[in-house]
N, C-alpha and C positions, 0 to 999 in steps of 0.2 A: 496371584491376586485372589482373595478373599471375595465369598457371592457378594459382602458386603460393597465391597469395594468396585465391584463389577458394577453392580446394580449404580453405583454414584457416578462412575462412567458413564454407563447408556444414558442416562437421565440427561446429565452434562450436554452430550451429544446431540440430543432432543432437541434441545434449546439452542445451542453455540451453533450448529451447522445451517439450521434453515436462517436464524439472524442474521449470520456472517454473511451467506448468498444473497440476502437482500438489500443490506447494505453496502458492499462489493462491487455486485454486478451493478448496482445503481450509480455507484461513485465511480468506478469507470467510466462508464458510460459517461456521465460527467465531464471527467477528465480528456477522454481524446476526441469530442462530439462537439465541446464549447470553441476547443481549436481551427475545427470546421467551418462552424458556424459564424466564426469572428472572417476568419480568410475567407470564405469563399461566398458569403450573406453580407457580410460588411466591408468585407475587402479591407481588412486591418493587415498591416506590416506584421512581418516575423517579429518584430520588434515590439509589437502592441502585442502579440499573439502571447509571447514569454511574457510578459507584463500581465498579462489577463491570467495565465496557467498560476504566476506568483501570487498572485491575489486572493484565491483559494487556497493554496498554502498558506500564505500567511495569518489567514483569517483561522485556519486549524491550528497552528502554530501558536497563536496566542490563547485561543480556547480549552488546549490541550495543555501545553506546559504551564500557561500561565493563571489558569481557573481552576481546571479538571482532576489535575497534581495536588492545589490546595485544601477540596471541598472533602469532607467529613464523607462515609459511604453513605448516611443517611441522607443527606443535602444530593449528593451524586446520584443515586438513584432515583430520586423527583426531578433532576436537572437532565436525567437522562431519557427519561418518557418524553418530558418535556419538548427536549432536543427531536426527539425522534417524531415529535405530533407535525413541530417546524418542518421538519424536512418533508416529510409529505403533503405539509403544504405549499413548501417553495418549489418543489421538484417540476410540477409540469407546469407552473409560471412562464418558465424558460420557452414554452411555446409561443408563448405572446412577447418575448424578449425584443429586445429593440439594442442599437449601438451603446445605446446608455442603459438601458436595464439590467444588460447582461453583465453587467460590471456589479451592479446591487446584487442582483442574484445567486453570483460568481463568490461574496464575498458573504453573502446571509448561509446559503449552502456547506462552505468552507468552516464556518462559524460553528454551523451546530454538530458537521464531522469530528470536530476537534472533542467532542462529551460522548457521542460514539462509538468507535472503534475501539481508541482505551481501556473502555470500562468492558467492550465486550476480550479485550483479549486477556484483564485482570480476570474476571471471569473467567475465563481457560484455565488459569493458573492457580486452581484453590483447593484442587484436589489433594488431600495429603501424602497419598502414595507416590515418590517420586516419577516412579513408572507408569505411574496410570498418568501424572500428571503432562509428563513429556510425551506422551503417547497423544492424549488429548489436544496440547497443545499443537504435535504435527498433522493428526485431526482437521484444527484446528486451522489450520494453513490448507489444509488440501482443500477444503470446504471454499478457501480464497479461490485457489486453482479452479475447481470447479465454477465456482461465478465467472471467474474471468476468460472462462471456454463458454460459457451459458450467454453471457451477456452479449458480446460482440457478433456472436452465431444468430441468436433473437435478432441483433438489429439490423445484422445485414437485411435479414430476409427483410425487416417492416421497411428498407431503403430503399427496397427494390420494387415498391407499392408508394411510398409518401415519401416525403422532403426529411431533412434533418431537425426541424424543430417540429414535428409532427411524431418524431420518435419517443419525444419528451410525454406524452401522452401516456403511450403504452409501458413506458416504465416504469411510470406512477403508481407499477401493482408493487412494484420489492419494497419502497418507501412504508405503502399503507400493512404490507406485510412485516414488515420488520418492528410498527406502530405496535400490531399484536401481539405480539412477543417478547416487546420490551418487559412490558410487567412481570415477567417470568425470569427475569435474569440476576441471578446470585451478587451478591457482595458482599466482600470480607468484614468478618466485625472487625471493629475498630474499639481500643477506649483513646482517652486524654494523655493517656505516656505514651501510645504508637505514634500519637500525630505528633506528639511532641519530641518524638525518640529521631526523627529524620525528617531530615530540610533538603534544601536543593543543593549544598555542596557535598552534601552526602553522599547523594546518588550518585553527581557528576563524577565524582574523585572516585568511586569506585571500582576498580579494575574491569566486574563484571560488565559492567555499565557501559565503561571506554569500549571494550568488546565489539559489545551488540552495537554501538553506535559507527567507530569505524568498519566491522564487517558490512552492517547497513550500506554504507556510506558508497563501497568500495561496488555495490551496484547500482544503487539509487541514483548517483550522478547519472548513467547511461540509463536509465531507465524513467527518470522527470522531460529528460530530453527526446526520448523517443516518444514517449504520450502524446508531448506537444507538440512535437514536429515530425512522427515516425508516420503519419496518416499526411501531413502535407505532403512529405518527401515523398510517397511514393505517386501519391495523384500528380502531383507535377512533374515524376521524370519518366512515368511510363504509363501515365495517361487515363490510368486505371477509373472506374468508377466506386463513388462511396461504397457500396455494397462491399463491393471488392477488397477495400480498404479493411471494413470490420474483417474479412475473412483470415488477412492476414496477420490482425491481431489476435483472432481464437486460435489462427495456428501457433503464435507463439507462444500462447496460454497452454495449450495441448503438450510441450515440452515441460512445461512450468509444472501442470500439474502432475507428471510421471514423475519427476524430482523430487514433490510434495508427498505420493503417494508412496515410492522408494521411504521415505525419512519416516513415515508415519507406521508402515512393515518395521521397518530396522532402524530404531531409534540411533542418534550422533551418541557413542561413546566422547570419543575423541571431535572436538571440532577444528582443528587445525585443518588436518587432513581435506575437509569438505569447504574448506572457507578457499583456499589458496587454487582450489583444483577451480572452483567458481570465476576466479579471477582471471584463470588463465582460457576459458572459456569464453568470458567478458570481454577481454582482449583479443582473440580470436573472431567472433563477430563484429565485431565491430571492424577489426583489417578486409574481415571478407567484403562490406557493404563500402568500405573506403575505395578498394582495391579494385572492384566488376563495377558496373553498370547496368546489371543483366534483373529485368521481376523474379525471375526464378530463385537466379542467385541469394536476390535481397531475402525471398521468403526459405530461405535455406540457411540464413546469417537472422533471424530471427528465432526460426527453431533451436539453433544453438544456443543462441541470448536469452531462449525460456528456460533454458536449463537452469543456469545460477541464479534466476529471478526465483525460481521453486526451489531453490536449494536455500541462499541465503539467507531469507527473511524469517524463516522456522528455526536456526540454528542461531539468530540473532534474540529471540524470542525466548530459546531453551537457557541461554546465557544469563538472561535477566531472572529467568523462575532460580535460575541455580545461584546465581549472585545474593538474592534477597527472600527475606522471609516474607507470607504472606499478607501480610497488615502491611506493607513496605512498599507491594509490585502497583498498586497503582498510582504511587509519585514516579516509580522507576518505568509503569509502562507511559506512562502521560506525558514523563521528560524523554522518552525514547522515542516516540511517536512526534513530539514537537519536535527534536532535529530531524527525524524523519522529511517534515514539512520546511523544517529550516532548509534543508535541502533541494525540493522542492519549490522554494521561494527564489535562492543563488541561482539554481542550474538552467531553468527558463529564461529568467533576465538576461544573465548573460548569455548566455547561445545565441537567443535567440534577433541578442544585438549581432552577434560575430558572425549569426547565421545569413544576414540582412548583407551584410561584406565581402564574406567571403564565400558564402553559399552553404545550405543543409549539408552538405555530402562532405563539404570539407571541414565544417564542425565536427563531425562524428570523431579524428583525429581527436581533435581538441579535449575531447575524454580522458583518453587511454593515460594522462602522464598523472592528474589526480586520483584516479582507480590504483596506480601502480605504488602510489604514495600512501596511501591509504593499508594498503594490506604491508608495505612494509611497516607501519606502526603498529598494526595489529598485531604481529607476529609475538610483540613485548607484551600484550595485556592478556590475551587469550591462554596464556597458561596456568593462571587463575583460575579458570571454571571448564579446562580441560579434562579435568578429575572430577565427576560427578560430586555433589554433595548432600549426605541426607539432609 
């Protein structure tokens, strides 16, 4: 690596790592907190609960694939400040939320994620060096890992002082920090033949593309489901207090990000190898949490499930930089990011009706035959972008 090319790393890193923790840790927080707050403040069904987790999805889902993917870099980077002023002003709302607000809020929140995350993970991906690029990108990923041990750790403690929408307060700092920092963040030039050079069946039919989506896929089913019901499940079968709940979520983050960390040391040659070992990991916790009924157990079947949670999402990530050129990755991160949420919108609903039926614990099953379908398709695409490419 040339000093030149160092120095566009460090810089990169500047900027990508402290935005990505702000935005992160805040949108988790989000995601397993709003779960809470519907069960045990409003006493909403599992059923309302997946309904209310899809609703945020959804509202990214559209933002993302359906806006975010379209807009010019120049339009995207106004829409992205923009986005980010909203969200630190929606974010501690949520304190004053009520049975019907938190549905607006669930869904304005969702909205402005969707302009977000994309643009900061295209942002990752603009380095020309491919090495520095992927190197960044798993960077890039760990900086997630890191929020998602940061954040849950933060709020037990403020649990164990104030209520659940009193938490909303104090996280109001990542929002107003990630505000600062937007204006500093990169985007690729663009002319009139890039935007015109790739559409959306483009991306979709692309090998690399299918890739990153069903490796995605083959954790993010167990992992939408766990958000939204892995903090119910266990306050209800072992009694546990909130506090407690966030603790078990940093521990699973704590696995995630020694995976994220590993990948960012020794970047994926080959990603076959790290996608399938994921799966079989994925499927292993999950039998352990089906199998006992023991807290210890359960935080023992989480630590495993951090694993391909930190492994996955960087090698899905690496798939897309290597599938497409630069002027390309923010149709391919924005359509990557909206099945992400497409995902996200299916796995709540339904569970979280079957969860209503037949119970949290015997959903978790319910997983394992999608995950297993999932990596056997992948097995056909991922040889495509198994072979690096300048």
């Amino acid at each position: 690596m040339t000093r030149g090319q160092y120095l566009s790393l460090v810089q990169a890193i500047s900027i990508i790592v402290p935005l990505t923790i702000a935005i992160r840790a805040s949108n988790n927080m989000l995601m397993t907190t709003i779960p809470l707050i519907a069960r045990y403040n409003f006493h909403f069904s599992n059923t309302l609960v997946g309904v209310l987790s899809a609703l945020t999805s959804l509202m990214t889902f559209l933002s993302s694939g359906m806006l975010n993917s379209r807009l010019r870099a120049c339009r995207r980077k106004t829409v992205f400040i923009a986005s980010s002023a909203l969200y630190a002003i929606v974010f501690p709302l949520f304190w004053l939320s009520s049975p019907l607000t938190i549905w607006i809020l669930s869904a304005v929140a969702g909205f402005v994620l969707g302009f977000l995350m994309p643009n900061v993970i295209t942002s990752a991906s603009l380095l020309p060096d491919r090495r520095a690029r992927e190197r960044l990108l798993n960077i890039y990923t760990l900086s997630l890992s890191i929020s998602l041990i940061l954040g849950p750790a933060i709020e037990s403690l403020i649990l164990k002082y104030y209520g659940l929408r009193e938490s909303f307060l104090f996280f109001t700092v990542f929002p107003i920090l990630a505000l600062t920092i937007a204006p500093f963040v990169r985007f690729p030039e663009e002319s009139a033949e890039d935007i015109a050079a790739v559409s959306t069946s483009t991306v979709i039919s692309n090998p690399g593309f299918i890739a990153a989506v069903l490796n995605i896929a083959t954790y993010n089913v167990v992992f939408s489901f766990l958000m939204a019901f892995g903090g119910i499940y266990a306050r209800d079968s072992f009694g546990i207090s909130y506090s407690m709940v966030e603790i078990l979520f940093s521990l699973f983050f704590v696995t995630s990000f020694l995976g994220r960390l590993y990948l960012s040391i020794r970047p994926a040659e080959r990603l076959w190898p790290y996608m399938a070992s994921a799966v079989t990991m994925t499927v292993a916790g999950i039998l352990l949490i089906v199998l006992t009924n023991n807290p210890l157990i359960y935080a023992v079947a989480l630590l495993i499930l951090g694993i391909p949670h930190g492994t996955t999402y960087p090698l899905s990530v690496v798939s897309i930089s290597r599938a497409f050129k630069p002027q390309y990755r923010n149709a391919a991160n924005s359509l990557f990011f909206s099945f992400m949420m497409l995902i996200g919108i299916i796995t709540p609903t339904i569970t979280g009706y079957i969860a209503d039926i037949i119970g949290i614990r015997n959903t978790f099953i319910v997983l394992i035959p999608p995950v297993i379908v999932a990596l056997v398709l992948l097995r056909r695409y991922v040889k495509s972008v198994d072979k690096p490419h300048e």
